[in-house]
Residue frames relative to the residue before (quaternion, step in Angstrom):
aa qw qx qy qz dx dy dz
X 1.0000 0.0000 0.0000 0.0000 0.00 0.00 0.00
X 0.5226 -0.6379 0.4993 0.2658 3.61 -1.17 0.70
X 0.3524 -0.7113 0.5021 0.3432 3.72 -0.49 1.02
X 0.8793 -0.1095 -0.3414 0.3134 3.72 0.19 0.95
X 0.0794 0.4978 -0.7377 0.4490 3.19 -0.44 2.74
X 0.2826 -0.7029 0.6407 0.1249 2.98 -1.67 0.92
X 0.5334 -0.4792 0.6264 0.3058 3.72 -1.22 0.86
X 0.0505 0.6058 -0.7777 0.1599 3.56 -1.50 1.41
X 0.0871 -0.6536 0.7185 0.2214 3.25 -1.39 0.30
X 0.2898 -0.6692 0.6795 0.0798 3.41 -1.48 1.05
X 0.0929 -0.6630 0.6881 0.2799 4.02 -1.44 -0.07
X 0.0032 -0.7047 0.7080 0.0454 3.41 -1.22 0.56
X 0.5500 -0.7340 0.2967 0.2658 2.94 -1.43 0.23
X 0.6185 -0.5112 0.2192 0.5551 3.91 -0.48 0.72
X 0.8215 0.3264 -0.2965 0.3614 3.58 0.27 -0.13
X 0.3806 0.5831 -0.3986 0.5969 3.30 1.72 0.88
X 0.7503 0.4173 -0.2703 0.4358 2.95 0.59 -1.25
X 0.6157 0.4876 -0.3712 0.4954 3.72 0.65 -0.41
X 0.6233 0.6427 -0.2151 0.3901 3.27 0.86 -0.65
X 0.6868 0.3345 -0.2022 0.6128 3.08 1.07 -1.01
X 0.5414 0.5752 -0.3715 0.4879 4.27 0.97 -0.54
X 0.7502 0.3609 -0.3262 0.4479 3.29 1.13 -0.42
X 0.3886 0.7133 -0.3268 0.4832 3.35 1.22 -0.84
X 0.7153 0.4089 -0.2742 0.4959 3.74 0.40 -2.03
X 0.5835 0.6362 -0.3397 0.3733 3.53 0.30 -1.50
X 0.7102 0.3483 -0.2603 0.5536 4.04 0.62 -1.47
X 0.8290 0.3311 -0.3253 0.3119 3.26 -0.09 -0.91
X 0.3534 -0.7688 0.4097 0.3409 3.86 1.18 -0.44
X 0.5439 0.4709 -0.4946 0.4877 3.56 0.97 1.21
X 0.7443 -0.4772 0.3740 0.2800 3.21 -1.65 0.74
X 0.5487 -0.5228 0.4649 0.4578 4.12 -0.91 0.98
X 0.6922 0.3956 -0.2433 0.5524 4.07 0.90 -1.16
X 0.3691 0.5192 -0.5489 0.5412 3.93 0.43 1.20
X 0.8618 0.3113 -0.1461 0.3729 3.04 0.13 -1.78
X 0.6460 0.6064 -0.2922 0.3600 3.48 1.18 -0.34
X 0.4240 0.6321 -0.2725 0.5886 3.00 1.98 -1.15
X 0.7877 0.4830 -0.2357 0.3011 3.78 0.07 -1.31
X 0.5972 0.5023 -0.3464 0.5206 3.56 1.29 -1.48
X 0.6320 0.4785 -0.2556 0.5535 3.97 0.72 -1.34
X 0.5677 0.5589 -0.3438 0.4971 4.02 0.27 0.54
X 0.7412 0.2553 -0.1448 0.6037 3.07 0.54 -1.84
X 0.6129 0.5455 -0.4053 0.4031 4.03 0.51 -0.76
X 0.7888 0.2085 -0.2596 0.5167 3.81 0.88 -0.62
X 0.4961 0.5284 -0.5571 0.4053 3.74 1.00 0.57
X 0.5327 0.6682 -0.2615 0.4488 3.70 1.25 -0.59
X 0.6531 0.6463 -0.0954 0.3828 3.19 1.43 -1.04
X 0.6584 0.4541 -0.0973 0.5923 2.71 1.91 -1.60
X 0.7709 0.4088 -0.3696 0.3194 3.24 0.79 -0.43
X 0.4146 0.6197 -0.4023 0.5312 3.78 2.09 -0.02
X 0.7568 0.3113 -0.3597 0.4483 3.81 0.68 -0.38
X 0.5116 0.5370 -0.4180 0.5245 3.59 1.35 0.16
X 0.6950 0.3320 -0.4196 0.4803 3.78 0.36 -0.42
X 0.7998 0.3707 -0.3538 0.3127 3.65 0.55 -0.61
X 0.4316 0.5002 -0.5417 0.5197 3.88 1.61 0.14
X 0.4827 0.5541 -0.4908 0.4680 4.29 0.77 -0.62
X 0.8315 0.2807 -0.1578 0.4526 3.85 -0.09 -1.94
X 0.5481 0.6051 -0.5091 0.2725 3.78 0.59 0.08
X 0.7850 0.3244 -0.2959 0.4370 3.40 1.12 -0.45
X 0.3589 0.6522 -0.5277 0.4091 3.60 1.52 1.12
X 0.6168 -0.6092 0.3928 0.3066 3.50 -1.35 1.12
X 0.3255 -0.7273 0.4957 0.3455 3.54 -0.91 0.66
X 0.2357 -0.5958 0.7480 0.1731 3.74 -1.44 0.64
X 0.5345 -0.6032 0.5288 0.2661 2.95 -1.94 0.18
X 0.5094 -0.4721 0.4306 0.5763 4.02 -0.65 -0.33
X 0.6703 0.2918 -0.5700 0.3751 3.26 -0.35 0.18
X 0.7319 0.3808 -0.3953 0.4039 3.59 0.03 -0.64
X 0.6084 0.3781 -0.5306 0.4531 3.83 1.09 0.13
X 0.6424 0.4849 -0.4014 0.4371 3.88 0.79 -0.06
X 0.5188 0.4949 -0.4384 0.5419 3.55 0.90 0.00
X 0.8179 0.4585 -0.1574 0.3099 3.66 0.61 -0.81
X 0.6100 0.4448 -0.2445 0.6085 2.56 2.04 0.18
X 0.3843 0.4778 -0.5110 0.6023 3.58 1.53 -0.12
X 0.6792 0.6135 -0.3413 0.2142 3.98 0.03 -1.02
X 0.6717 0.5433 -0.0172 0.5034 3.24 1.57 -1.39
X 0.3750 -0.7196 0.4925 0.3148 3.23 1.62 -0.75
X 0.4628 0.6181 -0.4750 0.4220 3.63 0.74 0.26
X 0.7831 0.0262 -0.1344 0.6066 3.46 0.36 -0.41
């Protein structure tokens, strides 16, 4: 263990867990690597959904039509 990581216990299910024993096994890192990593990227993703919406909160609201007109315009829809 790294001298500063804390000791959690997690449950997963038996066919996660094997999954992931295999997963460790191929890749040669520790089941607590990959868990550490997925829980990183899952709450850097996080940060970056509350960064775009503190950005778009201070954008004017439109109504649906005028966002479906603007998207006929653009060619998106």
């Amino acid at each position: 263990m790294q001298p500063d990581t804390t000791r959690a216990t997690i449950y997963l299910d038996k066919n996660l867990h094997k999954a992931l024993r295999l997963k460790a096994a191929d890749s040669r890192r520790s089941i607590s690597e990959i868990v550490a990593e997925a829980v990183r990227e899952s709450l850097r993703e996080d940060e970056e959904d509350i960064a775009a919406f503190e950005t778009r909160k201070r954008e004017k609201a439109i109504s649906y039509k005028e966002l479906l007109r603007r998207l006929k315009a653009d060619g998106t829809l």
